[in-house]
N, C-alpha and C positions, 0 to 999 in steps of 0.2 A: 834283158831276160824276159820282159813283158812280151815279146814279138816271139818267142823262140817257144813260150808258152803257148800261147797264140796261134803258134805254126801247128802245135801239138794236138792242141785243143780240135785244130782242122779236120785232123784226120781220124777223127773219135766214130762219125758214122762210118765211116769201111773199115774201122777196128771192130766196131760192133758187130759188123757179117761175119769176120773172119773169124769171129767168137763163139757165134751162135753155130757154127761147121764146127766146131770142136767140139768131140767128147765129154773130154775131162780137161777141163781147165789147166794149163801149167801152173805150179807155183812157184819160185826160184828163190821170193821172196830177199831178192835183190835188185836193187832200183839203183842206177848209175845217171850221175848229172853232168853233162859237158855242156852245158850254157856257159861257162868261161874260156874250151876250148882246150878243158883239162880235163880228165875222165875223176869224177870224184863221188864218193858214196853219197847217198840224200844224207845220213846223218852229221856229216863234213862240212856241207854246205852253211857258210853263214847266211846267204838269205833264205826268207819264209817262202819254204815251200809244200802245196798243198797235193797228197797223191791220191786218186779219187778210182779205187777199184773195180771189176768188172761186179763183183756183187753188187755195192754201194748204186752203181750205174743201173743195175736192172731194178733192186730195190725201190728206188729212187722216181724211176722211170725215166732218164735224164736218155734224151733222143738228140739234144742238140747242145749246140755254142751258149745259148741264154740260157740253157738249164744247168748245164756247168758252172758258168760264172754264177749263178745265185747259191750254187753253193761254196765257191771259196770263199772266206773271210775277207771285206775290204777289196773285190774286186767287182770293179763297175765297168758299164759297158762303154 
């Protein structure tokens, strides 16, 4: 799960372009986890999982991989 995080975690700066093109933000306000290779709601999931939004992200000023991990709980580099 730590790797597929990871993988996620990678593609955070060309999520951030393709953010700042957008007008208005989507919300959907639904987050789906297949880290097991099942499609299952984040509430479903037994393990800890941390969702770090695009607000929290500009807020924050969180531009890369180490600015991330300092903010989830217990995750080192």
């Amino acid at each position: 799960m730590v790797v597929v995080l990871l993988g996620v975690l990678l593609l955070l700066p060309g999520l951030s372009r393709s953010w700042a093109a957008e007008d208005e933000p989507k919300e959907d306000g639904i987050i789906k986890v297949t880290a097991n290779k099942i499609e299952e709601d984040v509430t479903d999931v037994p393990q800890s999982i941390t969702v770090i939004d695009e607000i929290t992200l500009e807020e924050k000023g969180i531009k890369d991989i180490p600015d991330v991990i300092r903010e989830i709980p217990n995750m080192r580099r």
